[in-house]
Every structure is written in C-alpha cells, then in structure tokens.
C-alpha positions in Angstrom: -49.8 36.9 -12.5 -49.9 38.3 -16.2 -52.5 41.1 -15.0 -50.9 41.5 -11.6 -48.1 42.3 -13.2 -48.8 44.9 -15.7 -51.3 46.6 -13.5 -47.7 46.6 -11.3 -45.7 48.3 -14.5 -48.9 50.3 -15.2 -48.7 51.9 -11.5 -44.7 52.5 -12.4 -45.5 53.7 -15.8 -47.8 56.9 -14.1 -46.3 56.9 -11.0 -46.4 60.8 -9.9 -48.6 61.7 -13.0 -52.0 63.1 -12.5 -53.8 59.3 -13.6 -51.4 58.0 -10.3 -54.3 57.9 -7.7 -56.8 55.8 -10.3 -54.0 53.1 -10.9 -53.5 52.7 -7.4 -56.4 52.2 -6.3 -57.1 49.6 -9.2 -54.1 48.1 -7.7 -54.8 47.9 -4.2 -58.3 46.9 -4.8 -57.3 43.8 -6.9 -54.4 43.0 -4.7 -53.2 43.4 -1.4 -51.1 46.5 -1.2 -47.0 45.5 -0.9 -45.9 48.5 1.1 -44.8 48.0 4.4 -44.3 50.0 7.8 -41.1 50.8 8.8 -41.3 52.8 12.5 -43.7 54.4 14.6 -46.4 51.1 14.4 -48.4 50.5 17.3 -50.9 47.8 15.9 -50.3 46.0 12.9 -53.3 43.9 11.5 -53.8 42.0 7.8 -56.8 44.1 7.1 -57.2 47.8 5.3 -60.0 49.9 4.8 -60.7 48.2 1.7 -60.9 44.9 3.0 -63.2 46.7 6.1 -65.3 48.0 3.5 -65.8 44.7 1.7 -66.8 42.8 4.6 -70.0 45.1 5.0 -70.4 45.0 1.9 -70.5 40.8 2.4 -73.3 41.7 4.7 -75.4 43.7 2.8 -75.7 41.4 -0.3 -78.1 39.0 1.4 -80.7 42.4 1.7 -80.0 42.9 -2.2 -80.2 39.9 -3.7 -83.6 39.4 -1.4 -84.7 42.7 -2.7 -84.3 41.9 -6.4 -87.0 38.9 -5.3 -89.4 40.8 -3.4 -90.0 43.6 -5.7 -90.7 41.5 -8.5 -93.3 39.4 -5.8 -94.7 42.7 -4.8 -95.0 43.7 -8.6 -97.1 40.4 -9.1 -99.1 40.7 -5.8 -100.4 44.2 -6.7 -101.4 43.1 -10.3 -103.4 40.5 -8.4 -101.0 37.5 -10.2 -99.4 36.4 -7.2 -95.8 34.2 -8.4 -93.6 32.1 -6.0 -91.3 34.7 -3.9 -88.1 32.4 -5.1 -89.0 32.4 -8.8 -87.2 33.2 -11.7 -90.5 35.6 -13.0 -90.0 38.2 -9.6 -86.3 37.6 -9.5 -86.1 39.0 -13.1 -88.2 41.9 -12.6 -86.2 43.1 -9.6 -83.3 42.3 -11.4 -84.2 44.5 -14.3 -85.0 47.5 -12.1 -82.3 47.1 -8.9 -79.4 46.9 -11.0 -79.2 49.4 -12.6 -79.6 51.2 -9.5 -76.4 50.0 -8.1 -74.8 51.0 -11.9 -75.8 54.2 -11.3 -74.6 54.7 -7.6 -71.2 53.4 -8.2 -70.8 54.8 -11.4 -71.8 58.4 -10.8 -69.9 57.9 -7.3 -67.0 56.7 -7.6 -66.7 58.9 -11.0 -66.2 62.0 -8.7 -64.2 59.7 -6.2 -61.6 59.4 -9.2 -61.9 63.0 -10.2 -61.4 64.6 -6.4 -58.5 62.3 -6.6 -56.4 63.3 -9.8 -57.6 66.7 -8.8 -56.0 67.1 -5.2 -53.4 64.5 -6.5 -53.9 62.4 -3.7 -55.2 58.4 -3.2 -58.7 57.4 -4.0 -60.7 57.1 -0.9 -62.7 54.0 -0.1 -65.3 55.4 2.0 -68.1 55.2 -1.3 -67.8 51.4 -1.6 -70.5 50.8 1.1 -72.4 53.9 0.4 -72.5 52.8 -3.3 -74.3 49.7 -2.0 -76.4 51.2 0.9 -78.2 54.2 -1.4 -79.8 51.4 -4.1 -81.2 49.5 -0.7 -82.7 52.6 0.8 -84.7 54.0 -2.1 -87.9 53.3 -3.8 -88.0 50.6 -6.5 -89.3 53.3 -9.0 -86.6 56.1 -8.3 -86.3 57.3 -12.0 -82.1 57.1 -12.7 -81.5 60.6 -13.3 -83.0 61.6 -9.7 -80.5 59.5 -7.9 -77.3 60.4 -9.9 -78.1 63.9 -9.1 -78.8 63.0 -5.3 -75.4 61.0 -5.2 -73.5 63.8 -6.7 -74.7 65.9 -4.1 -74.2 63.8 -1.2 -70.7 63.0 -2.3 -69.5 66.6 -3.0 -71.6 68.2 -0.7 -71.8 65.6 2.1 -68.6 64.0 2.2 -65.4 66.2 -0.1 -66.2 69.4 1.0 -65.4 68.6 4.7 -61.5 66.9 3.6 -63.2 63.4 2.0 -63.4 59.6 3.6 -63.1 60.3 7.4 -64.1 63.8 7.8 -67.6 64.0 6.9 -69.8 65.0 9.7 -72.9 63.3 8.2 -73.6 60.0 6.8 -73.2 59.9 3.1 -76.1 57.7 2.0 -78.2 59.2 4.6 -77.5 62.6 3.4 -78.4 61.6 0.2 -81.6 59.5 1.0 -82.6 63.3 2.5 -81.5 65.2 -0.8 -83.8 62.7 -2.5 -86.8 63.5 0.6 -86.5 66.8 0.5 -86.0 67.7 -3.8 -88.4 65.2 -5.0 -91.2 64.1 -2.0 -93.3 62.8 -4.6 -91.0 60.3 -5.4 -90.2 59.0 -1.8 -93.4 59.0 -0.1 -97.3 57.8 -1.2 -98.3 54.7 -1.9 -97.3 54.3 -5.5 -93.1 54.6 -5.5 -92.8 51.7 -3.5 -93.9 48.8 -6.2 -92.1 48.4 -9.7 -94.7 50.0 -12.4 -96.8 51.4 -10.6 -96.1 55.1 -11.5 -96.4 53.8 -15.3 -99.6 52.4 -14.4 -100.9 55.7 -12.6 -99.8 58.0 -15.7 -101.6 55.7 -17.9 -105.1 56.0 -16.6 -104.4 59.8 -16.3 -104.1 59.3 -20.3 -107.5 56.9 -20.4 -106.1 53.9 -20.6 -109.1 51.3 -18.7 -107.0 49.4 -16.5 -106.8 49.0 -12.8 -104.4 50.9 -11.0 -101.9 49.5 -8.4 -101.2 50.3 -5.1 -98.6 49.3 -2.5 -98.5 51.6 0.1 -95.9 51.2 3.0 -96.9 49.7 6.4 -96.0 52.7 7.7 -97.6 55.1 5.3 -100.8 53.0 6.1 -101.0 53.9 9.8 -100.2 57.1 9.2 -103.4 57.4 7.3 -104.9 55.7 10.3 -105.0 52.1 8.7 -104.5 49.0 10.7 -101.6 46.5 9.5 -102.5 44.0 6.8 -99.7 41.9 6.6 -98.9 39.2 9.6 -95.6 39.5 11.9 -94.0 36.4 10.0 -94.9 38.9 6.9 -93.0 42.0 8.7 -90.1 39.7 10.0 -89.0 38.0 7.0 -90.0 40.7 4.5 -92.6 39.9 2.2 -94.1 43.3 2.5 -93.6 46.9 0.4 -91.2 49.0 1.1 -87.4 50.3 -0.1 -84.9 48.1 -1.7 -83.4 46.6 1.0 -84.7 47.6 4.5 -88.0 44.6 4.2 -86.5 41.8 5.5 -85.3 42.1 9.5 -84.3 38.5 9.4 -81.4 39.3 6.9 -81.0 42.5 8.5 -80.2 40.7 11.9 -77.9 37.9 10.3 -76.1 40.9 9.0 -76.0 42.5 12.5 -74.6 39.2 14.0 -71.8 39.2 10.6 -70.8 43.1 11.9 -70.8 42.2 15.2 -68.5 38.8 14.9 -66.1 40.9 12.7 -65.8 43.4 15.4 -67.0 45.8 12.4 -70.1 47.2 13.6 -70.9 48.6 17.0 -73.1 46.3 19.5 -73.4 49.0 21.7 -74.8 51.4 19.6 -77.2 48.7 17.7 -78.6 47.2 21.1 -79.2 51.2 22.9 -81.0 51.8 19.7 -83.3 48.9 20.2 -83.8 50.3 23.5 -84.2 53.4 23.0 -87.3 52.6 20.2 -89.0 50.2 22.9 -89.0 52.8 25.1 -90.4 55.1 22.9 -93.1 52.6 22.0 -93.9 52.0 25.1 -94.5 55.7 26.4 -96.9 55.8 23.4 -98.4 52.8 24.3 -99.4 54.1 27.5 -100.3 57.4 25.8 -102.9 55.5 24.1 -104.2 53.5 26.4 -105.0 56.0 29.3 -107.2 57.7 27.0 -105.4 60.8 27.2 -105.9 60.7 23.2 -108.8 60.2 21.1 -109.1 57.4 18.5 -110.0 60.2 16.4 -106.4 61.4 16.4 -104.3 61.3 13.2 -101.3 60.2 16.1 -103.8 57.4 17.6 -103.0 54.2 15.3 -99.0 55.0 15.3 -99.5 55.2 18.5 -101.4 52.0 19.5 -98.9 50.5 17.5 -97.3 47.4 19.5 -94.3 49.1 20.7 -92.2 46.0 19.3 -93.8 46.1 15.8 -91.8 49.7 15.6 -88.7 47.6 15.1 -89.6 45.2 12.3 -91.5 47.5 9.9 -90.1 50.5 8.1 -86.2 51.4 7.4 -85.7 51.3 11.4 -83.5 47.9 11.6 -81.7 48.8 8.4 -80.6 52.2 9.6 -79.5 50.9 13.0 -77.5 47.8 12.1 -75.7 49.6 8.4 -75.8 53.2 8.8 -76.1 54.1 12.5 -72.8 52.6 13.3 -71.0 54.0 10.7 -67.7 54.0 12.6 -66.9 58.1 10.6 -70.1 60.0 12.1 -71.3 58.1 15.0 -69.5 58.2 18.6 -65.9 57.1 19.5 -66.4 56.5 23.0 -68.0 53.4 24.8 -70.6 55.5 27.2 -71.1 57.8 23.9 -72.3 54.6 21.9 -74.9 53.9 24.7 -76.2 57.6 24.7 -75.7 57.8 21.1 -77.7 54.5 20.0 -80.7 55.0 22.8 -81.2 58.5 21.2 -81.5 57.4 17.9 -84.0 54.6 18.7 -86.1 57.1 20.9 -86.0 59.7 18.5 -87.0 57.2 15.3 -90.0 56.0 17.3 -91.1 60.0 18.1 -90.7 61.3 14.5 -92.6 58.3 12.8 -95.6 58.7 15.5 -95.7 62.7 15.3 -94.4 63.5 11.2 -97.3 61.4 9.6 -96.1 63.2 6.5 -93.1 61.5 6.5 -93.7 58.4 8.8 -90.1 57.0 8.9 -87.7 58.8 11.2 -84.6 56.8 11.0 -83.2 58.4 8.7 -83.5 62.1 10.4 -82.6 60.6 13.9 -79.4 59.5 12.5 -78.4 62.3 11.1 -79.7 64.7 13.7 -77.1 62.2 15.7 -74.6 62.5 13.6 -74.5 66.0 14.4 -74.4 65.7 17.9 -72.2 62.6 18.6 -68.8 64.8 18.6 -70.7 66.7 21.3 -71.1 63.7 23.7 -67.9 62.2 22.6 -66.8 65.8 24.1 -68.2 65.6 27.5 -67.8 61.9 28.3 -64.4 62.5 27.8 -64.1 65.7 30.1 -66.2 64.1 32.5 -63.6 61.4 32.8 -61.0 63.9 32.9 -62.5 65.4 35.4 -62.3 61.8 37.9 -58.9 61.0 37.3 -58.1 64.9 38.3 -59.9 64.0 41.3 -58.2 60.7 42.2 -55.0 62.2 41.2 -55.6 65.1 44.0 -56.7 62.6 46.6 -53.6 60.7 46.0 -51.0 63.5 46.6 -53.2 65.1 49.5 
C-alpha cells in the first residue's frame, strides 16, 4: 500500500507536467488502472493492453529461459566438451550472454517509448513490451550490443512512431528490426560462426596466430543451403538441441506457447494453422520437383529441395515466426477469410524463399513482412466482396 500510494501522489504531484506520461505508465503497469467508463461502452472486459501484452509475454519465457540453456550446450558441444543441457555450466553461459540482450532491448526501447511520450505529451504506449522480448529470441547469440541498440532504435522510430505509434505501424516491429540487422550487418546474421557463443572470439584469434581449433555451428538451414544433409535427428529438431537464434530452437515450447495464445483467445489459430498449410504445400511441390527429376542433384536448390516437406516446419525461425510474430493482431488481417489467405501465404512463401535465396536460407521473416504489407489489401476485398452479396440479397429481396 505504502508504494501504491505514493506512486498515486506522485501521478497527482506531475499530473499535466511534461514527466505525466512516464508516471502513468509506472502506475498502470504496477497496478490496475482506477478509471472507469462512463457512456458509449459496448464490451467491457478485466483486461487492457498491458495485461494482453503480459500474457505473450508468459508465453515466450519458456523459449528464453530454454535458450539461456542451449546456447551454453551448443557453446560446449562445439568445443568438443559436451555438459548436461540442464546444467548449471550451459545455463550460466547463456545467462551471461542472453541477458544482457534483453537489457539492451528494453532499455534502448522503451527509452525512446518514454521520450516520444513526454515529447507528444501523450501516454506511454505498450506495444514494445513483447517486441522487447521477441528481438533477444530472434538474433544470433553473438550479436555484439551496440549493433542491436542501433537496430532497435531504428525499428522503433522508423518502424513503429513515424506511422502515429502502438497500433498504426504497418510492419512488425521486431521483424523490421531483425531485417535492419540482415540487411546493415549480413556478416553478423548469417555463416556459420554467429550462431554459437565465442565463436567469433575464437575465429579473430587464429587470424592473430593463436594455435587453437576453431568452432563451428552452422545452422541446419545454412547447412543445406550449402548442399549438406541434416546432422542432427528429428527428436534433435523438435525439442531444440540444435544451433540457431535465441529462441526459435525448440518447436516443442514453441507449440505449448501456440496452444497458451490460442486458449487465451490471444493469438490467431486461423492464421497459425493456414501457415502450416501453406509451408506443407510448398514442401510438397518441391518434393515433387525433386523427385521427377526435373532437377539435377547438382543443383545448389536440390537438397532444400529434397528436404522432407514436414522437416520445413521444425527447423529454422519458421514456427517462431508463425505462432509470435505472424499473428501480431496490429499488422496482420482483421478479417476471418483474410487470416486464412493471410496465414497460407506466409507459410507458402517462407518454404519458396528458404529453397530459392540460399544466401539467406530463412524466409519467415521476409514473408511476414512482405504480408504485413499486403494484409490491409485483402482485408479490403474480403470485405467488398461481402458487400457486394448482401447488395445482392438485398435486391432479390425487394424485387
């Protein structure tokens, strides 16, 4: 009660003063807001958008707490001194290197959350506390600090603010800034180095002389793009134990997240089941591709290819993307046909970018936001289509 109550005479004490909008939503965060509707309600419901935001949130903790574990296993593994997965030796390597991460994210976004706030003199937006968790999960273990403050600042100012803020951003925030990242700094987001804790260090090192054995953990994608078969097992793939970004390993988690969404009537079903669809459908054309020889082993696009159509959804970012970024209820579509369209497009296009961009292997991300783009447009003509019948019905009535 003591701190309820003088963040209460706090939010008095700066009410209508330029520090008003940080108070508040110190306030509301903490407590449940005390204003109250008085006309003009249709639906009134115990949760906000802070609460919202939380509960994905909720679901995206299991991926970072199994992160912190697997980088530190995959850190071990590559040195060739294998550890338990659940020990306290990997735990604290990830720990060491994936929270600071998350510092960073929330501290350089939420920092120009606070200052768009006191500057336009209206209420913090909540929109950045899931982003804040989603960008440490979908970036390399090895992202150096300064790289990803810069790539947040640019994904919340240019990305999100200058189209009005929370609810008016055309593209996915963390996606956008998972593409600054691609696109400024490839180096860092691609190869086969990036992906396991030290393994840059170790690289620069033997550029100096040093005699040691360098590490490598490339991707299971990155691998068949090179025209590598997969080395790890599906169990492997499924659960997680393999190399890749923060938190997009482990499907299992990613599913019992999916299931969370769904039960809290948060995330989309629709769009997450088109998009599995949509991917196996992909696979499947490509699948045929390759097996009616209409390709030649040879081919840089053979292995993705060959590729069991249903490994395509339990390696790379693709479940991660579907299930935490694709429904994103801001960019993604409104309507009920749109999320069917929406979601199968995503899924098909993922699956045709991996097989046919070996230099950048993962297509999630772009098929989202390519999405993004275009789910306003289908939103659009799903709604003048059904328009368009109830005109009809009305003019068969009167006739």
């Amino acid at each position: 009660m003591g701190l309820k109550s003088n963040l209460h005479n706090l939010k008095e004490k700066y009410k209508g003063t330029k520090m008003a909008p940080a108070f508040n939503a110190l306030h509301t965060f903490l407590y449940l807001p005390n204003d109250t509707t008085h006309n003009g309600t249709h639906i009134k419901a115990a949760d906000d958008l802070k609460r919202t935001m939380n509960t994905v949130i909720m679901a995206l903790i299991p991926c970072l707490i199994f992160g912190m574990f697997n980088a530190g296993y995959q850190h071990f593994s590559a040195l060739g001194t294998p550890v338990d997965f659940l020990s306290w030796d990997a735990f604290y390597i990830g720990l060491i290197k994936i929270l600071p991460l998350v510092v960073v994210s929330y501290g350089v976004g939420l920092g120009i959350e606070f200052i768009f706030a006191t500057i336009k003199n209206h209420e913090v937006e909540e929109g950045y506390l899931v982003t804040g968790m989603l960008v440490p999960l979908i970036v390399p273990i090895d992202i150096p600090l300064w790289m990803l403050a810069v790539a947040v600042t640019f994904g919340v100012v240019i990305g999100k603010e200058v189209f009005g803020g929370t609810g008016m951003n055309i593209l996915n925030p963390a996606l956008t800034i998972r593409a600054f990242l691609f696109f400024a700094y490839p180096t860092w987001m691609s190869g086969d180095k990036v992906w396991i804790q030290g393994a840059v260090e170790r690289t620069k090192e033997i550029a100096a002389g040093a005699n040691i054995d360098a590490i490598s953990g490339e991707t299971i994608l990155g691998s068949l793009a090179q025209g590598h078969h997969i080395n790890y097992s599906v169990s492997d793939m499924f659960f997680g134990f393999i190399p890749g970004s923060v938190g997009e390993t482990s499907t299992f988690l990613i599913l019992l997240g999916a299931l969370f969404l769904i039960f809290t009537k948060i995330g989309s079903w629709r769009i997450m089941l088109s998009a599995v669809v949509g991917a196996l459908t992909m696979g499947l054309i490509f699948n045929g591709v390759a097996s009616s020889g209409l390709i030649t082993e040879t081919s840089k696009f053979y292995t993705l290819m060959s590729t069991e159509f249903w490994h395509h959804l339990i390696i790379g970012g693709f479940a991660f993307g579907v299930v935490f970024m694709a429904t994103d209820p801001v960019t993604a579509s409104q309507t009920n046909k749109g999320k069917w369209i929406y979601g199968f497009l995503i899924g098909f296009l993922s699956i045709m970018i991996r097989v046919f961009n070996p230099a950048y292997p993962e297509g999630v991300m772009l098929a989202i936001l390519l999405m993004n783009v275009f789910a306003p447009t289908i939103d659009h003509y799903i709604i003048q289509g059904n328009v368009k019948k109830r005109m009809k019905r009305l003019k068969v009535k009167t006739a």
